[in-house]
C-alpha positions in Angstrom: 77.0 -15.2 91.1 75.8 -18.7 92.2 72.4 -19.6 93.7 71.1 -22.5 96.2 67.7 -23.0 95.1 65.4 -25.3 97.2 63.3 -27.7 95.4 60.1 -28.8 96.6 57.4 -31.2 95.9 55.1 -30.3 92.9 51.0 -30.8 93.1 50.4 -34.4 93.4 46.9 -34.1 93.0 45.0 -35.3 96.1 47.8 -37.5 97.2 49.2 -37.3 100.4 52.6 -39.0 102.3 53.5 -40.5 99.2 56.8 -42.5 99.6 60.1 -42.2 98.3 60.8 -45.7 96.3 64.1 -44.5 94.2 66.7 -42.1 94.2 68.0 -41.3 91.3 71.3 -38.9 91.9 73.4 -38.1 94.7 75.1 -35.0 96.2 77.7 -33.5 94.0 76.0 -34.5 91.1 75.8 -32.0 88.1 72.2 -32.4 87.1 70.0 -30.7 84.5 67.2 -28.6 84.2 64.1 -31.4 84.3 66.9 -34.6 85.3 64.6 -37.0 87.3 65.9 -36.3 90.9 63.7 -38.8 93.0 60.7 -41.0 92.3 57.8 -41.2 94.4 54.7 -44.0 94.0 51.3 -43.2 95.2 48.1 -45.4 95.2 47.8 -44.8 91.6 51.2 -44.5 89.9 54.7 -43.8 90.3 55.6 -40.1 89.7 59.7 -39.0 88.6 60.2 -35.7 90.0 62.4 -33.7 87.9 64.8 -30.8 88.7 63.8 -27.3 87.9 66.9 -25.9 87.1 70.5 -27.0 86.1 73.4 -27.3 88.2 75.2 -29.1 91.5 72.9 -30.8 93.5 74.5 -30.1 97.3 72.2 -32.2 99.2 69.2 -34.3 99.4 66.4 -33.6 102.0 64.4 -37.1 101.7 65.7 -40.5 101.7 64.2 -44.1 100.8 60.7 -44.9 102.3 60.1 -40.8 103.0 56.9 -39.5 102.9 56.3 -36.3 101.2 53.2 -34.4 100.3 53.0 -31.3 98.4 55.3 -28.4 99.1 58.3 -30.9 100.7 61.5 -30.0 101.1 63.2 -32.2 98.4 66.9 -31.2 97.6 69.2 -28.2 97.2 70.9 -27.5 94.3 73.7 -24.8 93.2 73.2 -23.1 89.8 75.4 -20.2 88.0 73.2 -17.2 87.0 70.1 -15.8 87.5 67.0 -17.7 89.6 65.0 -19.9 87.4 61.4 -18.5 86.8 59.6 -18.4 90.0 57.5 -21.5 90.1 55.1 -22.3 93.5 57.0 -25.0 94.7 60.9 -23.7 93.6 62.4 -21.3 95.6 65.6 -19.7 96.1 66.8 -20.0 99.7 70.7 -18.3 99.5 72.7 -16.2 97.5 76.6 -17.0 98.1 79.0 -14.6 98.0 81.9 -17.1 98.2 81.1 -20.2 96.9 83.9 -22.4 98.5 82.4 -21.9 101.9 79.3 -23.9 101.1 81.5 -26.5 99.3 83.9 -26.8 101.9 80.6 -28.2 104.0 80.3 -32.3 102.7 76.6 -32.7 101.8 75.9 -36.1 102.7 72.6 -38.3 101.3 71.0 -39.7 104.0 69.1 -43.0 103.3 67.5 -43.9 106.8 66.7 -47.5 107.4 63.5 -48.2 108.4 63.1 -49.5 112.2 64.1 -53.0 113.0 59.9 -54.2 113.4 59.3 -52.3 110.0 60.3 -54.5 106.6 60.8 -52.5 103.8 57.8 -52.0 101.5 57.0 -49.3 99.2 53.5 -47.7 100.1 51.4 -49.4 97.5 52.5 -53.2 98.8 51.7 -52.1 102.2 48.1 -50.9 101.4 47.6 -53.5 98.8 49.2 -56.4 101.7 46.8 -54.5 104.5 43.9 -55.2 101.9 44.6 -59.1 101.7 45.1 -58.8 105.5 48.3 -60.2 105.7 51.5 -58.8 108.0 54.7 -57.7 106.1 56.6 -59.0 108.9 56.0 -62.5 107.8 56.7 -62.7 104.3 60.8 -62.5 103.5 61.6 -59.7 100.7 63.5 -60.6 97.7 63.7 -57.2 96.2 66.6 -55.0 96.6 67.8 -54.8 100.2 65.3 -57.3 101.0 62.5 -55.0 99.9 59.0 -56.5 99.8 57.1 -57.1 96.9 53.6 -57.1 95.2 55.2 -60.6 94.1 56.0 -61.5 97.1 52.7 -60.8 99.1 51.1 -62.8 96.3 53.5 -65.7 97.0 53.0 -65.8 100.5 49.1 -65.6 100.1 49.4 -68.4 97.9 51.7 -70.5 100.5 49.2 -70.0 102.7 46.2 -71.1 100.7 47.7 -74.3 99.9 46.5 -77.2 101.8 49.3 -78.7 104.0 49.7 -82.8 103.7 49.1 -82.5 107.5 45.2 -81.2 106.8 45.7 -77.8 107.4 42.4 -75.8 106.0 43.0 -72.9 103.3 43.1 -69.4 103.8 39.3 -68.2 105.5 38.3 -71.4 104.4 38.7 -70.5 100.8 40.0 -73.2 98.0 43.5 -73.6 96.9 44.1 -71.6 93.6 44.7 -74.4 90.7 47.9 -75.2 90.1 48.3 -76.3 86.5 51.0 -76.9 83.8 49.3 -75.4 81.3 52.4 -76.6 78.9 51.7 -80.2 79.2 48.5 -79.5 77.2 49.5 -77.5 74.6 52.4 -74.6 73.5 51.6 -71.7 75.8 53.6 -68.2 76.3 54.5 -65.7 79.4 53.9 -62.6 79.6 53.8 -59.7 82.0 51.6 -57.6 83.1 52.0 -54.3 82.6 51.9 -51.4 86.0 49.0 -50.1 85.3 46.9 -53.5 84.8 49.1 -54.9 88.0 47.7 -51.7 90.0 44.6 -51.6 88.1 44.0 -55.0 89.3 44.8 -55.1 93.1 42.0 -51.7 93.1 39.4 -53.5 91.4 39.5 -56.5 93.2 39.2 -54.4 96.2 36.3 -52.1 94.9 34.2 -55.7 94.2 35.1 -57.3 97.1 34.2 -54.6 99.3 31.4 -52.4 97.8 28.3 -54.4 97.7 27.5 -53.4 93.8 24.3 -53.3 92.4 23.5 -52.7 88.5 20.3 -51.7 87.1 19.8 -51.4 82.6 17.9 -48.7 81.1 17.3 -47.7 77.7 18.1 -43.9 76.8 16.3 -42.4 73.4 19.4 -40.5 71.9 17.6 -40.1 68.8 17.5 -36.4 68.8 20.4 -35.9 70.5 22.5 -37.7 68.1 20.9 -35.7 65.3 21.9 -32.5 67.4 25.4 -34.3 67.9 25.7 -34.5 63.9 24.4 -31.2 63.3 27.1 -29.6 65.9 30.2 -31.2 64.0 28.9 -30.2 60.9 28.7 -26.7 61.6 31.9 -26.7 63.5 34.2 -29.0 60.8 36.6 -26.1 60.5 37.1 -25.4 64.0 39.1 -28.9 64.4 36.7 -30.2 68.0 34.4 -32.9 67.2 31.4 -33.0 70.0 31.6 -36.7 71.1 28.3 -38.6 72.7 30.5 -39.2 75.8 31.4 -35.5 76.3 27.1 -35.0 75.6 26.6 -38.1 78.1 29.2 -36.3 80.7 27.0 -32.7 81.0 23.7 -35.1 81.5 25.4 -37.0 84.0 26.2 -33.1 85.7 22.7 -32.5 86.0 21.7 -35.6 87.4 23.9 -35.4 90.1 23.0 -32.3 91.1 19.7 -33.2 91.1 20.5 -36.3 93.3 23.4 -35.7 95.2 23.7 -39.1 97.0 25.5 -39.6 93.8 28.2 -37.1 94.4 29.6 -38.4 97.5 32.0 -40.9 99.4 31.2 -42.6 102.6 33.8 -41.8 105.1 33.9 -44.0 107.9 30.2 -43.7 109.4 30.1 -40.2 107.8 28.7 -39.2 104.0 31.0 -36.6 102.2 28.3 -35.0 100.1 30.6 -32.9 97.1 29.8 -29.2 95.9 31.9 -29.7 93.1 31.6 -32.1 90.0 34.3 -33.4 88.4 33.6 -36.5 85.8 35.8 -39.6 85.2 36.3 -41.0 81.7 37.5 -45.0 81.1 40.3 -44.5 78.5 41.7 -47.4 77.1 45.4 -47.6 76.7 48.3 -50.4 75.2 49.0 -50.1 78.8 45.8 -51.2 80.3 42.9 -48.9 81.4 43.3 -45.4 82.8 41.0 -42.6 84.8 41.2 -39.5 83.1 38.7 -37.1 85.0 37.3 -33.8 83.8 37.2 -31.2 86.3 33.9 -28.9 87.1 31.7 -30.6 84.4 28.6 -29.1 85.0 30.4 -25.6 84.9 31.8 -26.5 80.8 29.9 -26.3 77.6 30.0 -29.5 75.8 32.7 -28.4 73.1 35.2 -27.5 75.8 34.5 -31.2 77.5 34.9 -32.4 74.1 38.2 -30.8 73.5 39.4 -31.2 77.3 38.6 -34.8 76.9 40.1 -35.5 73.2 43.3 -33.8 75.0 43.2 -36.5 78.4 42.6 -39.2 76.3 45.7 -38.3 73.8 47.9 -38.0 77.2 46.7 -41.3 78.6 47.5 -43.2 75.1 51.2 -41.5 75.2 51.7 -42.7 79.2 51.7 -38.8 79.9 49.0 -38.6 82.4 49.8 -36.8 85.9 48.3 -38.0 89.1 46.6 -34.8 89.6 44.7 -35.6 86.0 43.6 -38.8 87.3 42.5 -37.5 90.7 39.4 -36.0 92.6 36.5 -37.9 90.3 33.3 -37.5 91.8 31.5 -40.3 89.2 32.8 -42.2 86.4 31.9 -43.4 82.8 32.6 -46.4 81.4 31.8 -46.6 77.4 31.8 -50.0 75.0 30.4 -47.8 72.3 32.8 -47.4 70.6 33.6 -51.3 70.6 29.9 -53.2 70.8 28.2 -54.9 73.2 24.8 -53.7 75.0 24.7 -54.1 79.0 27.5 -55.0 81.4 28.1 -54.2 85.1 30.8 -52.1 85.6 32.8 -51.9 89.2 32.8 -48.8 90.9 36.0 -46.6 91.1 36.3 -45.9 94.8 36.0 -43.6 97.0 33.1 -42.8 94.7 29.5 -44.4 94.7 28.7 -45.3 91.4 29.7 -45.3 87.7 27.8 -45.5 84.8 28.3 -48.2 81.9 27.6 -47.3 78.2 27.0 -49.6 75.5 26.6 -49.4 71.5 23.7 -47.2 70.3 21.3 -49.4 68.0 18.4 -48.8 66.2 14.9 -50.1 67.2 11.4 -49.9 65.5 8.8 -48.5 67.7 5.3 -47.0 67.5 4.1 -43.3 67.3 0.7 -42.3 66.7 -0.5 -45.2 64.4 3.4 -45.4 62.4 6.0 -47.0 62.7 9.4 -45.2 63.5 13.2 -46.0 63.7 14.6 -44.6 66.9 18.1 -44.9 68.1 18.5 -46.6 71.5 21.6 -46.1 74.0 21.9 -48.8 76.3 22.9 -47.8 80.0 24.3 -49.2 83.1 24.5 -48.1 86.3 26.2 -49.2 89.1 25.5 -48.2 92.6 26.7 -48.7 96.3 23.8 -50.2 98.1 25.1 -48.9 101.5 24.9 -45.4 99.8 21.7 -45.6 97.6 18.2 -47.7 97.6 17.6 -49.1 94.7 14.1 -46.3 94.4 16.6 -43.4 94.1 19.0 -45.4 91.5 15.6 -46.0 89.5 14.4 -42.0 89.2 18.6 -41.5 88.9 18.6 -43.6 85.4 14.9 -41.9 84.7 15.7 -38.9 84.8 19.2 -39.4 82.8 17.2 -40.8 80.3 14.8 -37.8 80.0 17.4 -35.9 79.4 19.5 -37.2 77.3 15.5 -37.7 75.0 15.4 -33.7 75.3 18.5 -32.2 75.8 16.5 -28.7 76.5 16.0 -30.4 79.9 19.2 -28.9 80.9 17.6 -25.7 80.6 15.3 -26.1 83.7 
C-alpha cells in the first residue's frame, strides 16, 4: 500500500511569512527521510526544511519568494508502507488504492515570478534595504535571475554617498565612506564575513541607530555568592552540571524584572507590550560570530537546570545547530566578558527588547568592615536601557536592587 503524506511547515519559533529563498528538489524526485526539501530565511537565519519520511515527492505547494508560517502546506510526497509517526505538522492526506492513477496526473513545480514592479529580493534584503531607506526598484540584481543582494544594497548605498564631480551632496548629508588601497601601504588579506556576523551586523547597526541607548555601571558584591557557587559544584562533582555565575546572574535578573516590569516589555508602535512570561537571552560566542541563545521561563527554573539548559544552548550554538525557535522570544539579554577580562562596556540592545545587561571580570577589592580590612570580590555591571522606555530613576533602583541580590542571594526568598 502506498501513502501521500502532506508536509507542513515545522515551528519556526515566533517567525512569521518567512520566504522561500531555494528549492532544493523537484517533483518526481525520490527523496529521503530528513533530505532538505526547501529552504526558508527569516530575520535571523536561514532554516533547511527537511522531509519527514522517504519516498516520491509528487508535488511542491510553495515556490521561490513564498511566504510560509507555521503549519503551511509545503509538498506531497508518495511513500511505501505504513504512515511515518504522527508528528504535528506531518499528516497523511490519501491512501491510494491504485497507484498509477495519481501518477498518471503530471505534478508540476510551480515557481511564480514575482510582479513586474517587484525585483526579486529574499526577505532579509528587503527589511535590511527598508532599514537604510532605500527602494529595491533602483538598484540592478546581480544574483541569480537578477536577484538582489545584501551586496548589492550596500553598493548602491555606497554609489550614492559618493560625491559626484558635478557637486552633488552625500547621502542625508553624511561623508563619503573612505576609499583606500590599503595594499599600497603594506601586504593586507580578504576575507569574508561569515552569515551570522553579516546578519549580526545589519541588526546591530539598526538597534544603535535607532534605540536611543543609555548605560549606567554598578558594582555587584558576589562575594558570598561565589562562595555559594563553589560550594554547589563541590557537592554536586558527580552529578556532571557545574552551576555557572551566568546561570546564578540569569535567576537575579528573573526577579528584577518582575519586580520592575518596564523591563520586560517591547514598545509596539505607540503601545507598551508589558510580558507575563520571562524568558532570558545568553551572548554565546561562536567561530561563526555571536549568537542568542535564550532560556525559556527563567524565573520558573532552579539554577542547576539553567545551568545545564544553558551548557546544552551553548554546545548547539558552537556546532551551528541552533534552531530559530532557540534563539527566539527573549524578553532581556546578557552579555558576559567574564570569562575573557575587561570591567565596563556598553552593550547594544537586542530588539524588540528594552535592555540588556553587560558583565565584566569579577576582581577582588580591599574594603572596610568594622575597623578591618577585608578582601571582597566585585562583579562589574552594565546596563543598558531604552530611554523612550525607562528614566534613568527606575534603571538606578533596577541595578540596586540586582545588586542586593546578587550580595544576598536569600533575597530571592521574599
Amino acid at each position: 500500500m502506498k501513502n501521500v503524506h502532506e508536509v507542513r511547515m515545522p515551528d519556526i519559533g515566533d517567525a512569521r511569512d518567512v520566504g522561500v529563498i531555494e528549492i532544493r528538489v523537484k517533483a518526481g524526485d525520490a527523496v529521503l527521510e530528513g533530505q532538505t526539501l526547501i529552504i526558508v530565511e527569516t530575520d535571523k537565519a536561514a532554516m533547511e526544511i527537511p522531509s519527514p519520511t522517504t519516498g516520491v515527492l509528487q508535488s511542491l505547494t510553495v515556490g521561490l519568494d513564498d511566504k510560509v508560517s507555521e503549519g503551511s502546506p509545503i509538498a506531497l510526497i508518495e511513500s511505501e508502507g505504513h504512515s511515518p509517526a504522527p508528528a504535528p505538522m506531518i499528516e497523511p492526506v490519501a491512501t491510494l488504492a491504485e497507484p498509477r492513477q495519481l501518477a498518471s496526473a503530471p505534478a508540476l513545480i510551480e515557481v511564480r515570478e514575482p510582479p513586474t514592479d517587484m525585483p526579486l529580493a529574499s526577505p532579509s534584503v528587503r527589511k535590511f534595504s527598508r532599514e537604510l531607506g532605500v527602494s529595491l526598484k533602483a538598484i540592478q540584481g546581480t544574483g541569480l535571475r537578477c536577484r538582489i543582494t545584501k551586496e548589492d544594497v550596500l553598493a548602491h548605498v555606497k554609489g550614492a554617498l559618493k560625491v559626484s564631480e558635478a557637486g552633488a551632496q552625500p547621502l542625508d548629508g553624511l561623508l563619503p565612506w573612505p576609499v583606500v588601497d590599503f595594499a599600497k601601504y603594506g601586504p593586507v588579506e580578504t576575507r569574508a564575513l561569515s552569515r551570522i556576523r553579516k546578519i549580526s551586523g545589519a541588526n546591530l547597526h539598526r538597534n544603535w541607530v535607532m534605540i536611543p541607548h543609555v548605560t549606567n555601571h554598578d558594582d555587584a558584591d558576589i562575594t558570598q555568592l561565589e562562595q555559594f557557587r563553589v560550594q554547589v559544584n563541590k557537592e554536586k562533582a558527580q552529578s556532571g552540571v557545574k552551576l555557572t555565575l551566568l546561570a546564578l546572574l540569569m535567576k537575579a535578573c528573573a526577579a528584577a524584572l518582575k519586580k520592575f516590569p518596564e523591563f520586560n516589555a517591547s514598545l509596539n508602535g505607540d503601545e507598551l507590550v508589558l510580558k507575563r512570561y520571562c524568558h532570558i537571552g545568553f551572548a554565546a560566542d561562536t567561530p561563526q560570530g555571536l549568537v542568542v541563545p535564550v532560556i525559556k521561563d527563567v524565573d520558573q527554573k532552579g539554577v542547576l537546570a539553567i545551568a545545564r539548559e544553558m551548557s546544552a544552548l551553548a554546545e548547539k550554538a558552537r556546532e551551528g545547530k541552533l534552531s530559530v525557535a532557540e534563539m527566539s522570544g527573549g524578553c532581556f539579554s546578557i552579555s558576559s566578558l567574564g570569562g575573557i577580562g575587561g570591567t565596563y562596556f556598553t552593550p547594544i540592545i537586542n530588539a524588540p527588547e528594552v535592555a540588556i545587561l553587560g558583565v565584566g571580570k569579577s576582581r577582588e577589592r580591599l574594603a572596610l568592615e568594622g575597623g578591618q580590612v577585608v578582601t571582597r570580590n566585585i562583579l562589574p555591571l552594565s546596563l543598558s536601557w531604552d530611554h523612550r522606555v525607562i528614566d534613568g530613576a527606575t534603571a538606578g533602583r533596577f541595578n540596586a536592587y540586582l545588586g542586593s541580590v546578587l550580595a544576598d542571594y536569600r533575597r530571592l526568598v521574599l
